[in-house]
C-alpha positions as CSV (number, residue, x, y, z in Angstrom):
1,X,-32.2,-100.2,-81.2
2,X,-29.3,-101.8,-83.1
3,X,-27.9,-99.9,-86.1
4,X,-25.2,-100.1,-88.7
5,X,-22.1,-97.9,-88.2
6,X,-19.3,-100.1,-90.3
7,X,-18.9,-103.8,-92.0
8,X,-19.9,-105.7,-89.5
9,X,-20.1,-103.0,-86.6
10,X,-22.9,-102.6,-85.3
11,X,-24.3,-99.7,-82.4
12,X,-26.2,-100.8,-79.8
13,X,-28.7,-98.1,-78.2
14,X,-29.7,-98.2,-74.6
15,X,-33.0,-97.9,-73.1
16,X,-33.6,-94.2,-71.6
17,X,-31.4,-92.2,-73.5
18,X,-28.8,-94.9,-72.1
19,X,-28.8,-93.0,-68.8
20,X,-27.2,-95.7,-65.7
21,X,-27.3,-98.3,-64.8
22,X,-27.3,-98.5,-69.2
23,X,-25.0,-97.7,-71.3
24,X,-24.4,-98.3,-74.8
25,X,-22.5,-100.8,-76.7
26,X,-20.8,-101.8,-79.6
27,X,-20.9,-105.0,-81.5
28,X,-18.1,-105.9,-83.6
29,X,-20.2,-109.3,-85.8
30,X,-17.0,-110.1,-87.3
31,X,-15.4,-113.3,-87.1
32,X,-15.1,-113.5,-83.9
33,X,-18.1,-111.4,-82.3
34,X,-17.2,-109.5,-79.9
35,X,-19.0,-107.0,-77.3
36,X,-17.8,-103.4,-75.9
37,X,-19.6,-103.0,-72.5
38,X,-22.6,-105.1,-71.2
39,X,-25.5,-102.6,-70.1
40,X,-27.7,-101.9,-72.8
41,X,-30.5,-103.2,-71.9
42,X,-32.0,-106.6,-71.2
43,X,-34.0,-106.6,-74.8
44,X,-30.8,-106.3,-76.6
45,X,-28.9,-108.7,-73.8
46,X,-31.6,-111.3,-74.8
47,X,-30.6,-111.0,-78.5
48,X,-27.1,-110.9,-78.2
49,X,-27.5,-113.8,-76.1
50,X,-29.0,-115.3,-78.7
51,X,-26.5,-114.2,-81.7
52,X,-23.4,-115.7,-79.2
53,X,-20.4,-114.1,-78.0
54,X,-16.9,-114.9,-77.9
55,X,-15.4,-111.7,-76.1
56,X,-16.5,-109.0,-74.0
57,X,-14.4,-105.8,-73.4
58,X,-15.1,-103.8,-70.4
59,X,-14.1,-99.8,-71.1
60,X,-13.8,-99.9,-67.3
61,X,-15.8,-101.5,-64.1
62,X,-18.9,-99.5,-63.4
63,X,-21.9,-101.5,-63.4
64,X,-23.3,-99.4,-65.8
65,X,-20.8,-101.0,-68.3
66,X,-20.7,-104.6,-66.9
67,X,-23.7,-105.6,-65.4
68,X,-24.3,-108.2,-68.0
69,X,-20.9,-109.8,-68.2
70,X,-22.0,-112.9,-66.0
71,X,-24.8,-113.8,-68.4
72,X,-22.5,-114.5,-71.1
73,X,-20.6,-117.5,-69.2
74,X,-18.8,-119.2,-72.4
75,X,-17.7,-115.5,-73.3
76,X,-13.7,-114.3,-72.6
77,X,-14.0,-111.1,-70.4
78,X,-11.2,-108.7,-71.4
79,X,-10.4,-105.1,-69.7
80,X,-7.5,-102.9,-68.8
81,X,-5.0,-104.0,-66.0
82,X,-5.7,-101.4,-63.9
83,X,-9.7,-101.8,-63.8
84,X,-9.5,-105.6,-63.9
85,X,-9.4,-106.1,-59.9
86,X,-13.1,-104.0,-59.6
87,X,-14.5,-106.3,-62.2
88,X,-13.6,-109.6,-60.7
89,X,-13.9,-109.0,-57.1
90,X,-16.9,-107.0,-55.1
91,X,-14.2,-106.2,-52.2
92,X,-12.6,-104.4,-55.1
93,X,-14.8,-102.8,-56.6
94,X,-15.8,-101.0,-53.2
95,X,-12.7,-100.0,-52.0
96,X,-12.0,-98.2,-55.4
97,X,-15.7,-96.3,-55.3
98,X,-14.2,-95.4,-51.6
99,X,-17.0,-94.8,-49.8
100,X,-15.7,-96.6,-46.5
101,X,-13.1,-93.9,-47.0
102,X,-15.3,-91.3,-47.2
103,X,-17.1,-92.9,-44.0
104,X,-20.1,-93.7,-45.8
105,X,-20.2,-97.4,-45.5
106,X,-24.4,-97.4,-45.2
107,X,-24.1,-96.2,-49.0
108,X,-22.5,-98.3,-50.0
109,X,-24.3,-101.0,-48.6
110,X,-27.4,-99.6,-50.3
111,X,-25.8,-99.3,-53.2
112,X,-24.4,-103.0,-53.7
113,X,-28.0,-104.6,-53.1
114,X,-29.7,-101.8,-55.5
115,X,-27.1,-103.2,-58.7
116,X,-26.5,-107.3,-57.6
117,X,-23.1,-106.8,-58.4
118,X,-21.9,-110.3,-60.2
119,X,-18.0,-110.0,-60.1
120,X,-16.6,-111.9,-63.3
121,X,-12.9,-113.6,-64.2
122,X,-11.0,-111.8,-66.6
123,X,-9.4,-113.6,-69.1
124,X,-7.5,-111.3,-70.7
125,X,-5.7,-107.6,-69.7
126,X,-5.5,-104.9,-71.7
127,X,-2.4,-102.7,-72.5
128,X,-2.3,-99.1,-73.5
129,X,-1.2,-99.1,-77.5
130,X,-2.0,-102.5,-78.2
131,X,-4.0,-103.9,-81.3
132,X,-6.6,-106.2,-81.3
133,X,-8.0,-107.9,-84.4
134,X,-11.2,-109.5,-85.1
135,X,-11.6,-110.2,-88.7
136,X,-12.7,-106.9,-91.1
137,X,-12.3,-104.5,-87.9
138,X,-9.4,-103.8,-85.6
139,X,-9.2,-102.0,-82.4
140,X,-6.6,-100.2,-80.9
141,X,-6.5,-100.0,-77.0
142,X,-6.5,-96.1,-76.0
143,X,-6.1,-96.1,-71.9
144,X,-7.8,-93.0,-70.6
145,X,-7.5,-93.0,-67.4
146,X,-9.3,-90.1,-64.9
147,X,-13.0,-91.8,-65.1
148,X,-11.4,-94.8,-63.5
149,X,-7.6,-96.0,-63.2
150,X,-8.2,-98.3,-66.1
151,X,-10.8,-97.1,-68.2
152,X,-10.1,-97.3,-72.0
153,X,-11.6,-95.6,-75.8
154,X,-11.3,-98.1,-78.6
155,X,-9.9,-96.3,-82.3
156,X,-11.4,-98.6,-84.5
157,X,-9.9,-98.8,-88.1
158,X,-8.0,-95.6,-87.4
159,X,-11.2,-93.3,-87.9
160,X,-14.6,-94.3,-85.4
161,X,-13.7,-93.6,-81.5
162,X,-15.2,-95.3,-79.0
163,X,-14.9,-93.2,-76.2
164,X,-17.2,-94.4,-73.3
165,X,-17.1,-91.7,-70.8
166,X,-15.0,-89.4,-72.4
167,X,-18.5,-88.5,-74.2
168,X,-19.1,-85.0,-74.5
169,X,-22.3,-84.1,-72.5
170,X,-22.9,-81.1,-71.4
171,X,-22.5,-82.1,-67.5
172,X,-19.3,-82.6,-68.5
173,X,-16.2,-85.3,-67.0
174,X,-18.3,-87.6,-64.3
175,X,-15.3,-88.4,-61.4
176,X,-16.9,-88.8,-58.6
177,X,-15.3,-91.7,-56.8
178,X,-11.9,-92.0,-54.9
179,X,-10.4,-94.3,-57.7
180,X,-11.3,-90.8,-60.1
181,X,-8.6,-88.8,-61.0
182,X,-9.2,-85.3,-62.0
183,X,-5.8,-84.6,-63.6
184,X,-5.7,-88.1,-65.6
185,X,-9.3,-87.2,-66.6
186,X,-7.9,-83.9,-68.5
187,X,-4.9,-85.7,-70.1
188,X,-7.5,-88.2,-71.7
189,X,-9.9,-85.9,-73.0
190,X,-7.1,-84.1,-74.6
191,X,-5.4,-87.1,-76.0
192,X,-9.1,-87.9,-77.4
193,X,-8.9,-84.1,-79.1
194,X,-5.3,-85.2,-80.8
195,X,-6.6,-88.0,-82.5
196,X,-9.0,-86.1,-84.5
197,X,-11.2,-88.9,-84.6
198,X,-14.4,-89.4,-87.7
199,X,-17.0,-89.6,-84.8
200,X,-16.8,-90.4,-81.1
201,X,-19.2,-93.4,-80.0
202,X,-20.0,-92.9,-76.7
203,X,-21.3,-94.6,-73.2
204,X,-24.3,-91.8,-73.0
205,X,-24.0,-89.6,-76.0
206,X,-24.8,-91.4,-78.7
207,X,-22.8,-91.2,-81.9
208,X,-20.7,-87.8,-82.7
209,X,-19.8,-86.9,-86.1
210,X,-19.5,-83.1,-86.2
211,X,-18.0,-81.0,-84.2
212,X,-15.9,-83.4,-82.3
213,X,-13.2,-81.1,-81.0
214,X,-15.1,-77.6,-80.3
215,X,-17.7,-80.6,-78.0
216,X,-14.5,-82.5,-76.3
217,X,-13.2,-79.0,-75.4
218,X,-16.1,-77.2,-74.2
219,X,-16.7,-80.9,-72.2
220,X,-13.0,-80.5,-70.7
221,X,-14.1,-76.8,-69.5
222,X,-16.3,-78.1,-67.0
223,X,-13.9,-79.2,-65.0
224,X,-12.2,-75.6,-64.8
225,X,-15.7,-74.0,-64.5
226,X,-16.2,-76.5,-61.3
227,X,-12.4,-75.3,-59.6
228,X,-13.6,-71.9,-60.4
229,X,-16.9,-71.8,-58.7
230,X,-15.0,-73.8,-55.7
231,X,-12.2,-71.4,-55.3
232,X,-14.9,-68.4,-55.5
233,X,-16.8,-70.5,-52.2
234,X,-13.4,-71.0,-50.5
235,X,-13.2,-67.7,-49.9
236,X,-15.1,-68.4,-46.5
237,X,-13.2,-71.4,-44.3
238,X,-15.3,-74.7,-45.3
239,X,-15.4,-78.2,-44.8
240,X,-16.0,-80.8,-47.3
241,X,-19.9,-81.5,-45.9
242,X,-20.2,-77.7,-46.7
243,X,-18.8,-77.6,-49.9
244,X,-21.2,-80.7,-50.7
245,X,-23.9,-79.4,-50.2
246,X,-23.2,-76.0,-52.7
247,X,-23.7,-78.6,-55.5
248,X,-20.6,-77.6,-57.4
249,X,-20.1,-80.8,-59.2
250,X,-23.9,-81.9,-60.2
251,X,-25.2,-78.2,-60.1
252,X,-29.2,-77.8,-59.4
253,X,-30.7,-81.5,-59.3
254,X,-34.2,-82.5,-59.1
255,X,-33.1,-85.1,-56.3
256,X,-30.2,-85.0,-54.0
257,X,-30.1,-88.5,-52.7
258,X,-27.6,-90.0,-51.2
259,X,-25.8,-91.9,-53.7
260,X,-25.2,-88.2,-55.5
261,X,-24.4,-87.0,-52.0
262,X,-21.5,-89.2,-51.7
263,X,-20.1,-88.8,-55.0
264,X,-20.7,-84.9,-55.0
265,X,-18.7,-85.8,-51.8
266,X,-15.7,-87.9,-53.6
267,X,-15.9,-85.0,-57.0
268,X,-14.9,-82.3,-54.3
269,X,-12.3,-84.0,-52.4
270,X,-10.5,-84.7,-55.6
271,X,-11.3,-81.2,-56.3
272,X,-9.6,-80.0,-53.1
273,X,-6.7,-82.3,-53.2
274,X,-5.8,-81.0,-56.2
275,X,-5.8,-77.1,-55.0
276,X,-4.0,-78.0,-52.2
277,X,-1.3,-79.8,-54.6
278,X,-1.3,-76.3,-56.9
279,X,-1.2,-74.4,-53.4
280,X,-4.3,-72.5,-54.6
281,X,-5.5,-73.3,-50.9
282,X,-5.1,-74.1,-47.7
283,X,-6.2,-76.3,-45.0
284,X,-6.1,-76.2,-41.0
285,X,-8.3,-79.3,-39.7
286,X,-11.4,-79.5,-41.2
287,X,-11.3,-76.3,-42.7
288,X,-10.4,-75.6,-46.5
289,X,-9.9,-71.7,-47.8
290,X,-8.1,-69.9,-50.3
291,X,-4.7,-68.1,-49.1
């Protein structure tokens, strides 16, 4: 579903609520037509394909944003510095999931032949602050890192936000590989609150027009809701397989496979290495526990 949001800005709705591997996009049919993130679907792929793109702009590397990028081929791939290195190379983009690190190598082996991961050339990086013009809309370049080191929101025309990730749900921030950062992730959402945007446009949220700050806030609390229950377990010596398998960071799920495994994995090691950096807790070997 493709629907008008601006002059010549268009939303582009993903199949399935745009759960992944989708994600929505936006279409800035300007004079030069230009695409923010490539997952939405191959029904709207086909007629995009069709309509011609010059640019694409990767909010950050997950496949659930760039999936598509390769079938554009005469189209300029553009993304922040510090997520560029995942999108062009698939040696990259594992060692920033970090599963190897986590010693879970057969995941992501399963992983990269579930998505086909097509690494792409970047033409162009992306710099916090900087403005891009297209014709009738203009984009400024908000990094927000925390999701991933280089994932970006877009303030287009000073009012409409698009703020991929940073996108309100009820599960709240999603970090749950190495390259995460839990304490960049709070920074960005609260930057996002600041600019008091007209609507946030998100990755898996739709559009957002009302309530933007009360949303992003009670979004933010999540993450203190998840230390909280984590501290409360830490009471009794743990190690990290223990603590995955409480289900702090996805709560109750239909299906605990093991891609969730691993990243409920990566979520509470970022948890715990940030405890230990507030001295909240304490580890001796394997074991993590509150003082």
């Amino acid at each position: 579903m493709i629907s008008n949001i601006g002059e010549n800005l268009k939303f582009i709705e993903a199949p399935n609520k745009a759960r992944p591997p989708h994600s929505n996009s936006l279409l800035i049919d300007d004079d030069i037509k230009v695409l923010i993130d490539c997952a939405c679907g191959d029904s709207n792929i086909e007629l995009l394909q069709k309509k011609g793109i010059d640019i694409i702009i990767s909010s950050h590397f997950h496949i659930d944003h760039t999936m598509n990028n390769y079938k554009f081929p005469s189209a300029e791939i553009w993304a922040h510095e510090d997520d560029a290195p995942a999108i062009q190379s698939l040696n990259c983009y594992r060692d920033y999931l970090g599963f190897h690190e986590l010693s879970e190598g057969k995941v992501w082996e399963e992983y990269a032949r579930t998505y086909d991961i097509h690494p792409t050339p970047i033409k162009r990086k992306l710099y916090d602050g900087e403005s891009l013009d297209f014709g009738k809309n203009r984009l400024k370049v908000i990094h927000t890192p925390g999701h991933t080191p280089g994932h970006c929101c877009f303030l287009i025309n000073d009012a409409q936000l698009f703020s991929a990730e940073i996108d309100a749900r009820l599960f709240g921030p999603w970090y749950g590989h190495l390259c995460s950062n839990i304490d960049d992730f709070i920074e960005s959402v609260e930057l996002c609150i600041e600019i008091k945007p007209a609507a946030l446009i998100t990755s898996h949220n739709g559009i957002i027009r009302d309530n933007i700050e009360q949303r992003l806030q009670k979004f933010l609390d999540v993450i203190y809701e998840r230390e909280e229950k984590l501290l409360k377990a830490l009471k009794k010596p743990s190690t990290i397989e223990e603590l995955t398998h409480l289900h702090i960071f996805y709560g109750p799920v239909r299906t605990f496979n093991e891609f969730r495994r691993v990243t409920e994995k990566a979520a509470i090691t970022l948890h715990l290495q940030r405890l230990l950096k507030a001295e909240k807790i304490t580890r001796y070997g394997q074991l993590y526990y509150v003082q």
